[in-house]
VEXTI-422403 format. One record per residue (C-alpha): y, x, z. Coordinates in steps of 0.05 Angstrom, whole numbers, padded with zeros to 5 digits, always signed. Example, Ala and Ser with C-alpha at 12.3 -4.5 7.8 and 13.67 -1.06 7.14 Angstrom:
BEGIN
@yy:-00090&xx:+00246&zz:+00156
@yy:-00021&xx:+00273&zz:+00143
//
This chain:
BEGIN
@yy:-00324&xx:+00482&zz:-00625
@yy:-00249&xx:+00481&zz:-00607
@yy:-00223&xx:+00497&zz:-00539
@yy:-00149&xx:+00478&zz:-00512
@yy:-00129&xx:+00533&zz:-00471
@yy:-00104&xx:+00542&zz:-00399
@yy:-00032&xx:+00559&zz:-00431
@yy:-00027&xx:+00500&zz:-00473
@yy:-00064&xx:+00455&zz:-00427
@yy:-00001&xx:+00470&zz:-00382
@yy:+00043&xx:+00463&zz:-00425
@yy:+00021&xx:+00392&zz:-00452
@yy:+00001&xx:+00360&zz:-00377
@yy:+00027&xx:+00404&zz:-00325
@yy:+00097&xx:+00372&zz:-00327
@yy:+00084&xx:+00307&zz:-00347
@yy:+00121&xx:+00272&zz:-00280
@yy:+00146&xx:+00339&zz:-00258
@yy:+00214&xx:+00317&zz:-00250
@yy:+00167&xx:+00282&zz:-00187
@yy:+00113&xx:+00320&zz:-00171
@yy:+00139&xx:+00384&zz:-00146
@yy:+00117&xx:+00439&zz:-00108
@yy:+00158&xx:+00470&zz:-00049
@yy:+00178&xx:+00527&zz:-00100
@yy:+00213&xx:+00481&zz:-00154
@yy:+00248&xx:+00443&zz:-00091
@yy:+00282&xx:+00498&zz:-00065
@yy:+00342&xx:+00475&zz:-00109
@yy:+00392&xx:+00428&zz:-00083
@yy:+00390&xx:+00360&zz:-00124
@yy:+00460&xx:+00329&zz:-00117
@yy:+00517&xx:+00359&zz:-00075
@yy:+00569&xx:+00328&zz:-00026
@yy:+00642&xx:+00338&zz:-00024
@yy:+00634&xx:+00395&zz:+00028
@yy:+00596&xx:+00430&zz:-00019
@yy:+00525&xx:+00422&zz:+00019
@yy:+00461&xx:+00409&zz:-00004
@yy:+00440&xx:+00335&zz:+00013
@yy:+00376&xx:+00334&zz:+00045
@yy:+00330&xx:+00279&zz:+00074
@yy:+00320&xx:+00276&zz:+00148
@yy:+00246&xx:+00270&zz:+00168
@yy:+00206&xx:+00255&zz:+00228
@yy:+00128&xx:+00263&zz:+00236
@yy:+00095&xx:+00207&zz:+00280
@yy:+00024&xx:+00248&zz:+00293
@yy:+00025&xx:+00321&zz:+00296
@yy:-00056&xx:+00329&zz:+00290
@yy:-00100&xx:+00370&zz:+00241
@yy:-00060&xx:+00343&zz:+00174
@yy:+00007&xx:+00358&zz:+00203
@yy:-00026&xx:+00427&zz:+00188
@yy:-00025&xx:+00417&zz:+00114
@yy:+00042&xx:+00376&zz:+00105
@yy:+00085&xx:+00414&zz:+00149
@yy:+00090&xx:+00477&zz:+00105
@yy:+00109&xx:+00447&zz:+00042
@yy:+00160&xx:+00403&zz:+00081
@yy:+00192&xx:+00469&zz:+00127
@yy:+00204&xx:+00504&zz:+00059
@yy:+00233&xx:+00442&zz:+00022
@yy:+00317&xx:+00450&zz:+00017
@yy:+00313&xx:+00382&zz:-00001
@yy:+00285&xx:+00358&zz:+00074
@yy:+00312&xx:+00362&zz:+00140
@yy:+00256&xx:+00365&zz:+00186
@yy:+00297&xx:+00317&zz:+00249
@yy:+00238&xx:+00317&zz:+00296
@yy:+00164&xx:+00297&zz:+00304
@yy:+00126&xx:+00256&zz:+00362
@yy:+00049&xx:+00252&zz:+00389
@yy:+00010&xx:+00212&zz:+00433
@yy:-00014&xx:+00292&zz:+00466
@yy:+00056&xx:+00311&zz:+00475
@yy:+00034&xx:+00391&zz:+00469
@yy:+00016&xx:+00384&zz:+00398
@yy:+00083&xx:+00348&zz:+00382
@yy:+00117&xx:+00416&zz:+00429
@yy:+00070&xx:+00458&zz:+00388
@yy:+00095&xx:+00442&zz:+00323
@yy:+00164&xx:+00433&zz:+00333
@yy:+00167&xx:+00508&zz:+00361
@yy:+00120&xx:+00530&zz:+00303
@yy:+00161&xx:+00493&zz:+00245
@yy:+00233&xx:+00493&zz:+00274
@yy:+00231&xx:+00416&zz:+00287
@yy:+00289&xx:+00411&zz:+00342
@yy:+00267&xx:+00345&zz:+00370
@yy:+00198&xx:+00328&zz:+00395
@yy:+00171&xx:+00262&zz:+00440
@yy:+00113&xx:+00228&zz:+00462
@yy:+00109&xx:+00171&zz:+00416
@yy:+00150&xx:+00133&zz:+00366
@yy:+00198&xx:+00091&zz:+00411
@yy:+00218&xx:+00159&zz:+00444
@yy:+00237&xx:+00185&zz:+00378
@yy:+00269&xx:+00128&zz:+00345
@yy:+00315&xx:+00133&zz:+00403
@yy:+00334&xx:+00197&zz:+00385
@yy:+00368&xx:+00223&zz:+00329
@yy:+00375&xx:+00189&zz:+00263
@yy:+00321&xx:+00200&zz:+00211
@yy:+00317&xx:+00175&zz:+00133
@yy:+00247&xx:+00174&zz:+00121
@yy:+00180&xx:+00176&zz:+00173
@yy:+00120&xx:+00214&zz:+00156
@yy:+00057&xx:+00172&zz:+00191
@yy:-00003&xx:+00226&zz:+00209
@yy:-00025&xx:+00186&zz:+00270
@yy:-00103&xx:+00153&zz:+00272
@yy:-00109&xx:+00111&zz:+00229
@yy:-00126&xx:+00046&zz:+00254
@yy:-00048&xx:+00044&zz:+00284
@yy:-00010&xx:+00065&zz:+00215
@yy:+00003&xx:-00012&zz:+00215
@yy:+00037&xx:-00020&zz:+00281
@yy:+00081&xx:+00054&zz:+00271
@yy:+00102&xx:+00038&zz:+00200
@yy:+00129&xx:-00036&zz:+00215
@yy:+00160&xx:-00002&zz:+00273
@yy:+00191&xx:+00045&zz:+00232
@yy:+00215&xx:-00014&zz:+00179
@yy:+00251&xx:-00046&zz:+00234
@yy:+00293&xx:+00011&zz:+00257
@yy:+00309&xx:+00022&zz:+00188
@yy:+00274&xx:+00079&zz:+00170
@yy:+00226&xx:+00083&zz:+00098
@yy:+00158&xx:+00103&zz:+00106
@yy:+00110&xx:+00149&zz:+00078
@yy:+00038&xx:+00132&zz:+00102
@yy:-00027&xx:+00179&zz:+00102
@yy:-00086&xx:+00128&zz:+00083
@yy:-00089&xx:+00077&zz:+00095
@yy:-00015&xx:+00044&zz:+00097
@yy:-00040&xx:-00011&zz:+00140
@yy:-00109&xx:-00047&zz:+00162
@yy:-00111&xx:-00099&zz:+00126
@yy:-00085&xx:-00119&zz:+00043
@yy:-00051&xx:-00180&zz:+00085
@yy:-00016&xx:-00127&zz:+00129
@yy:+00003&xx:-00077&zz:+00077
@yy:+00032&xx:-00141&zz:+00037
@yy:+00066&xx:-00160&zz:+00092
@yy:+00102&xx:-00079&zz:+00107
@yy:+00118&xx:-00080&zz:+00031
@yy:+00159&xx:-00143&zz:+00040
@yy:+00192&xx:-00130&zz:+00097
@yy:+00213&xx:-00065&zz:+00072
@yy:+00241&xx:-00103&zz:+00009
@yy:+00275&xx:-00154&zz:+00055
@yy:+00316&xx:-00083&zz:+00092
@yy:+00323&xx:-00052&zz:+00026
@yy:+00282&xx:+00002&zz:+00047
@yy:+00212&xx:+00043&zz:+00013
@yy:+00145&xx:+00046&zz:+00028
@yy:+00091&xx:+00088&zz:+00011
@yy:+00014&xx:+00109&zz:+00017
@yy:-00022&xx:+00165&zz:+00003
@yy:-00062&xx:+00198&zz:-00031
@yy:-00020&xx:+00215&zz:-00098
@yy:-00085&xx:+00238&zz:-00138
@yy:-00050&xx:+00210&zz:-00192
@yy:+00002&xx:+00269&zz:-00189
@yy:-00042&xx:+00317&zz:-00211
@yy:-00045&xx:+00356&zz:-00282
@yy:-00114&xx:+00341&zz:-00289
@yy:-00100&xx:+00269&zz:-00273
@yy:-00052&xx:+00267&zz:-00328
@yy:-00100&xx:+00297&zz:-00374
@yy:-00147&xx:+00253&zz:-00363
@yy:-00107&xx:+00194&zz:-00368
@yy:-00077&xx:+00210&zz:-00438
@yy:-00144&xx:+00222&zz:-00465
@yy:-00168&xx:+00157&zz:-00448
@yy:-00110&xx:+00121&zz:-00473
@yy:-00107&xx:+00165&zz:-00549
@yy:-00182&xx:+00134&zz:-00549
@yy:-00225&xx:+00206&zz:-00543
@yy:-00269&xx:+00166&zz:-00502
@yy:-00281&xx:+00107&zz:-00552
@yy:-00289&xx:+00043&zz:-00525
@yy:-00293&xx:+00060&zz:-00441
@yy:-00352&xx:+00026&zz:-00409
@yy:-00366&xx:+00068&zz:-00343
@yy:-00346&xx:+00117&zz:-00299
@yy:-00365&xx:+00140&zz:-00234
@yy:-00341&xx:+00183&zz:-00169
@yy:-00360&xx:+00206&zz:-00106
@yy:-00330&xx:+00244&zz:-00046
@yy:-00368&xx:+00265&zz:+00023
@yy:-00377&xx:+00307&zz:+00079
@yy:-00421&xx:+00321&zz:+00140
@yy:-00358&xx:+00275&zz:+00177
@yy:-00307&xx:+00304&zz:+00229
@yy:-00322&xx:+00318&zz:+00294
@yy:-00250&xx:+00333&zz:+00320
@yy:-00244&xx:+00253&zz:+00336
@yy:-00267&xx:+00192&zz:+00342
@yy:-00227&xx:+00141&zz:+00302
@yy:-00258&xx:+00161&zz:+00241
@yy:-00316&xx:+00122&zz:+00271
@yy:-00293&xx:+00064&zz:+00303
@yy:-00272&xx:+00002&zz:+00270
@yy:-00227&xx:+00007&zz:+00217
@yy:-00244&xx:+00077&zz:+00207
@yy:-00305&xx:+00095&zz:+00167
@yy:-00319&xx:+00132&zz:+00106
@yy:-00279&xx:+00089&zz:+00058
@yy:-00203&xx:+00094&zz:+00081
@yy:-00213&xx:+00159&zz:+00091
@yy:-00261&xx:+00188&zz:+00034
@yy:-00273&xx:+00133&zz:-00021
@yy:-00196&xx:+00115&zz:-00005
@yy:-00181&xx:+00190&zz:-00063
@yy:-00229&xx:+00158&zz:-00110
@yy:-00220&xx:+00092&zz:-00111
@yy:-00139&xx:+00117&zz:-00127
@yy:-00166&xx:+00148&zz:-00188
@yy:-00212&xx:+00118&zz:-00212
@yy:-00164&xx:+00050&zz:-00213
@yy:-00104&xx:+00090&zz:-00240
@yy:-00159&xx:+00109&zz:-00300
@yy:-00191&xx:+00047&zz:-00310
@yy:-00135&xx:-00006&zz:-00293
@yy:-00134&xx:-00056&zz:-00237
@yy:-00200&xx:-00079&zz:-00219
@yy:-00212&xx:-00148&zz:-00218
@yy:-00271&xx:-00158&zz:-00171
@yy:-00324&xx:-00114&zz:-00118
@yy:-00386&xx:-00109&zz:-00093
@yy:-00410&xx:-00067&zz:-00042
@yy:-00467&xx:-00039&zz:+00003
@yy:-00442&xx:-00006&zz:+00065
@yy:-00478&xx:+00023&zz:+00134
@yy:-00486&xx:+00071&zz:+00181
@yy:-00538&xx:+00134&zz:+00170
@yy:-00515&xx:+00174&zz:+00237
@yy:-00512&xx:+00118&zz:+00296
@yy:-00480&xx:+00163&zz:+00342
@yy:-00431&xx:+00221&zz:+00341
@yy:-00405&xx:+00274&zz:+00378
@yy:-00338&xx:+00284&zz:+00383
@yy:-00303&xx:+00349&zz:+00411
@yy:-00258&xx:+00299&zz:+00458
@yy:-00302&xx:+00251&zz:+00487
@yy:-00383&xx:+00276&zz:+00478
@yy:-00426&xx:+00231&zz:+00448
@yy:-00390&xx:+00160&zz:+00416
@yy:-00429&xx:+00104&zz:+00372
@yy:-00405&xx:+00091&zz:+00296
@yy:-00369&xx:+00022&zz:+00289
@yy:-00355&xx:+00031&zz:+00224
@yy:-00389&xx:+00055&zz:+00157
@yy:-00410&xx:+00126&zz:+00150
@yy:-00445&xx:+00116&zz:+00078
@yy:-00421&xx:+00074&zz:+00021
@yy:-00433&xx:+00044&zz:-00049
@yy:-00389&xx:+00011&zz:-00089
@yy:-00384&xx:-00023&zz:-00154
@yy:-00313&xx:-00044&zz:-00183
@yy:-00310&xx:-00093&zz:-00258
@yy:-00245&xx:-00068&zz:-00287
@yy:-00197&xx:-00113&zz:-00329
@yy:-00223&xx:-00083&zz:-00392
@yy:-00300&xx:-00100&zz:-00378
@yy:-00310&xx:-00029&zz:-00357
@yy:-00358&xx:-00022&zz:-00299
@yy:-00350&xx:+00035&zz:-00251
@yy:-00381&xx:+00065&zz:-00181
@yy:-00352&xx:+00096&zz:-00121
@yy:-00394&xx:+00126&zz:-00064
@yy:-00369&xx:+00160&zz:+00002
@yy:-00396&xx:+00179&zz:+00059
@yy:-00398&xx:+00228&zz:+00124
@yy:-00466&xx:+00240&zz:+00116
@yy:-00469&xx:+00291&zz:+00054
@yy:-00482&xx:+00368&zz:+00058
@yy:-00433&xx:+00409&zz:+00028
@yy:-00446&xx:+00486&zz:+00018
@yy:-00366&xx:+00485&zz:+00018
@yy:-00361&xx:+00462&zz:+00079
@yy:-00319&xx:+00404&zz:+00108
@yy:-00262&xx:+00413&zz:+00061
@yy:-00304&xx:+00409&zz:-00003
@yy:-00255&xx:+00471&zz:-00027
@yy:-00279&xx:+00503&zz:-00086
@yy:-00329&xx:+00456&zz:-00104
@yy:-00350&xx:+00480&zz:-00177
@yy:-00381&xx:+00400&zz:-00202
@yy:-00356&xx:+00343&zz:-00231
@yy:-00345&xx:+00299&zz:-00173
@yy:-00299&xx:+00243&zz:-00229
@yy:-00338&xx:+00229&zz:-00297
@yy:-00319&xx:+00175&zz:-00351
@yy:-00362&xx:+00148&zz:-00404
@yy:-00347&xx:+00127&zz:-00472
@yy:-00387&xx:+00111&zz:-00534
@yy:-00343&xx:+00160&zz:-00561
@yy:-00336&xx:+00216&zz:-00512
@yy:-00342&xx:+00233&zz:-00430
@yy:-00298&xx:+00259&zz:-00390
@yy:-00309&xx:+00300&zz:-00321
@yy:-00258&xx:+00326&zz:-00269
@yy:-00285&xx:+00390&zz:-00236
@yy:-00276&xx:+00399&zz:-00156
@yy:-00252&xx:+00333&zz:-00121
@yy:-00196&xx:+00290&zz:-00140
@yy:-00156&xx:+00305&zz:-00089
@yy:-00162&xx:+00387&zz:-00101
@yy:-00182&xx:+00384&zz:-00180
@yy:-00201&xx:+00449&zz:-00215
@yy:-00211&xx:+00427&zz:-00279
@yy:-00232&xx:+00373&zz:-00329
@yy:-00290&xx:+00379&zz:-00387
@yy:-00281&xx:+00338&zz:-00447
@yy:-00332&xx:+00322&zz:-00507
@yy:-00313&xx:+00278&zz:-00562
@yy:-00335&xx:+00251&zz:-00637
@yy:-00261&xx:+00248&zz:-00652
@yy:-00261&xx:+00310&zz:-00688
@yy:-00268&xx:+00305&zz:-00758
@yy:-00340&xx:+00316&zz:-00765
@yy:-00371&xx:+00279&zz:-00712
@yy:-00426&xx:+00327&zz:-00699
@yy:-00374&xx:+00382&zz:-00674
@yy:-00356&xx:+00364&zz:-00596
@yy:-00285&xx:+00387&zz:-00571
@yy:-00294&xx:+00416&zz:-00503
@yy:-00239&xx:+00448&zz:-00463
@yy:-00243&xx:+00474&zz:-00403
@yy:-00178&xx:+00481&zz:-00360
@yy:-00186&xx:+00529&zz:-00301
@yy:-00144&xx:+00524&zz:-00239
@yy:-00086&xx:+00489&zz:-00280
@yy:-00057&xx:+00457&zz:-00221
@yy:+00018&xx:+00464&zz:-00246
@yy:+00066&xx:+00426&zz:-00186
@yy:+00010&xx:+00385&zz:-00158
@yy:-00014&xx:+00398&zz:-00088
@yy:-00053&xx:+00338&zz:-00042
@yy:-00003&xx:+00344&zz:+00014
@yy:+00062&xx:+00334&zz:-00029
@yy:+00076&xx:+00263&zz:-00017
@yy:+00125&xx:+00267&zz:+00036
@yy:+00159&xx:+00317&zz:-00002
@yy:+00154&xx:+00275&zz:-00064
@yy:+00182&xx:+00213&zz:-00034
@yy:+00245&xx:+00247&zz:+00008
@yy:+00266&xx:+00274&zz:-00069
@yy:+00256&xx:+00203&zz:-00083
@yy:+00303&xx:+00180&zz:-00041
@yy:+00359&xx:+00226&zz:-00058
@yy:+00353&xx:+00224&zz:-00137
@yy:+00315&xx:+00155&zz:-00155
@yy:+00266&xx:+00192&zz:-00191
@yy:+00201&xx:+00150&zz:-00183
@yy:+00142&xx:+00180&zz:-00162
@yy:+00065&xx:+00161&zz:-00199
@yy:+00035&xx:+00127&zz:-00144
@yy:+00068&xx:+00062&zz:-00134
@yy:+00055&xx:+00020&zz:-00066
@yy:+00029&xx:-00031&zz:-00104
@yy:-00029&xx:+00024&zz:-00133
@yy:-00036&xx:+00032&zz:-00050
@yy:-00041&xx:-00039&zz:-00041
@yy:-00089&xx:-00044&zz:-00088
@yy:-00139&xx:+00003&zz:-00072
@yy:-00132&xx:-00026&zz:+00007
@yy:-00155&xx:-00090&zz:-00026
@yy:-00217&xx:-00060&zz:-00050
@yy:-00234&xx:-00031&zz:+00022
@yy:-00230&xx:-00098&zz:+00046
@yy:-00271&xx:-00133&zz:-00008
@yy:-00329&xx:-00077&zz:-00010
@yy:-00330&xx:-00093&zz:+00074
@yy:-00335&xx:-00175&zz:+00053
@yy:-00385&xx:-00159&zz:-00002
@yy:-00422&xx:-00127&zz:+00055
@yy:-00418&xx:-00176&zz:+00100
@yy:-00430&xx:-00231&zz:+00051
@yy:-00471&xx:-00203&zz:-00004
@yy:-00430&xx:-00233&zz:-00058
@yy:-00382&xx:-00201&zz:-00106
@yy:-00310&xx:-00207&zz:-00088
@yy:-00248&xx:-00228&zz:-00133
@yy:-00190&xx:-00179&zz:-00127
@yy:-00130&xx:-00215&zz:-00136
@yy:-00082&xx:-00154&zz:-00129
@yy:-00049&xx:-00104&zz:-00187
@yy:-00001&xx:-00052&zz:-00201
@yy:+00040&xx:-00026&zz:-00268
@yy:-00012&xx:+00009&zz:-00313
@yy:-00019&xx:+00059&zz:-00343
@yy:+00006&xx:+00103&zz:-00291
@yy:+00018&xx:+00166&zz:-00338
@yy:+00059&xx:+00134&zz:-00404
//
């Protein structure tokens, strides 16, 4: 049995894209330099200073690349909050406020998630480009429409999550493509939680388990597999009422338990399931979960990511191409997380906009995988499978 180890595996995947995916640490170098002899930086704003702001925030106060301008919220003490904890020197009650203010490049969206639609097209027209959290809008019909109209002002858009950044991603990805796995006819992925209980729009409509759970999976699986090219789904609601730390008891609107099935281009078939009613002896995070939450099947190998897509530890690998078939390669890659870190896309972007260096994750890839959210809730709805009509440039990792 032959094992690739930790060392190598770092060497060979950790920095495939790192010229994109870097962590706070490789961006504290300037990346181009004005005639005053000053770093150039990219000015930021944050529209939603809740719970994630937590986990972006430090990797953007320690970038030299970004300019943290100011940051807004609809509870005008968290917005005060952050901007004393982080050094922001600007903070409003909502959007308008703060695109009155001063001038910002690039708007990092953190706000529920049912109004990223309104706040990014806002943000489009004032002439500022966009990083979203999941989802980047509602609907595929909305996102479409953001993407264009940020193409029409000659400004970006983008939507998390970048599981596609990742080492193990990368890994993963080549594997499949140098044909360890044979002929690819399945894979399958999950991701759940007991579900928040910090707020509410996680359960009302156009919330649910799938934007903001399936949303990782569905990104990597599809950035594996290809585009997909139709859906079908089975989607309800386990838990029929909630409570929720800000308003007691609410009823779930939207689906708190899915299952769905995705045909890939290549005939592959694979399965995605989510939901906020799974135990988790890790808690709500899912942090240092020790199982293979992202397998692939070949009929010449498997393939399995260890801990969640979004926070991989590792990935397992068997395969007859060895060069008798009977001995399996197997290596096992142990917290080889090189730049990649599931907050980073704000970070990722701003470099983006000062160098040209393309990230991964593509809008399109975003688009994409908001399609399938929409198609699983139509399959629901009408029991039928669903034709995906959207795509993006694959492979991802070339």
């Amino acid at each position: 049995m032959r094992k690739i180890n930790r060392k190598k595996f770092l060497k060979d995947f950790g920095m495939i894209g790192a010229a994109t995916a870097m962590a706070p640490s490789v961006l504290a170098h300037p990346f181009s330099i004005t005639g005053s002899g000053q770093a150039r930086k990219t000015r930021l704003a944050i529209t939603g200073c809740g719970s994630v702001s937590n986990s972006y925030l430090p990797i953007l106060a320690a970038a030299a690349h970004v300019e943290l301008v100011s940051c807004c919220d609809i509870k005008p003490e968290r917005a005060k909050m952050q901007a004393e904890k982080f050094n922001i020197p600007n903070h409003y009650p909502g959007l308008d406020d703060m695109l009155k203010g001063p001038k910002f490049d690039l708007m990092l969206t953190l706000a529920d998630m049912q109004v990223h639609g309104e706040l990014n097209r806002k943000a489009l027209n004032n002439g500022v480009n966009v990083w979203s959290e999941k989802p980047l809008a509602n609907t595929y019909e909305e996102g479409a429409e953001l993407v264009s109209l940020a193409k029409e002002r000659g400004l970006r858009i983008w939507g998390a999550p970048v599981v596609v950044e990742s080492p193990q991603f990368a890994f993963m990805s080549k594997s499949i493509q140098e044909g360890k796995l044979g002929k690819v006819a399945a894979a399958h992925a999950h991701y759940g939680h007991e579900g928040p209980d910090w707020s509410s729009f996680f359960y009302e409509k156009l919330g649910g388990s799938m934007p903001d759970l399936a949303v990782y999976n569905m990104t990597t699986i599809t950035g594996l597999l290809g585009p997909a090219v139709s859906v079908i789904a089975m989607l309800n609601i386990i838990t029929p009422t909630r409570k929720i730390h800000e308003k007691g008891e609410i009823t779930v609107k939207e689906e708190d338990n899915a299952m769905v099935l995705l045909e890939h281009a290549s005939g592959a078939l694979s399965h995605i399931q989510s939901g906020f009613n799974y135990y988790n002896p890790h808690g709500h995070s899912g942090e240092g979960e020790t199982k293979a939450t992202v397998s692939i099947v070949g009929n010449g190998g498997n393939m399995h990511m260890i801990g969640y897509d979004w926070d991989p530890v590792s990935v397992e690998l068997t395969s007859k191409k060895e060069d008798n078939p009977y001995e399996f390669t197997t290596g096992i890659f142990a917290t080889a997380k090189g730049n990649y870190e599931w907050p980073m896309g704000a970070s990722l972007v701003a470099n983006t906009l000062l160098t040209g260096k393309e990230p991964l994750l593509t809008v399109e890839h975003s688009l994409h995988v908001l399609e399938i959210i929409e198609g699983a809730r139509k399959s629901q709805e009408t029991g039928r499978r669903i034709p995906l009509k959207s795509s993006f440039t694959w492979p991802v990792v070339s």
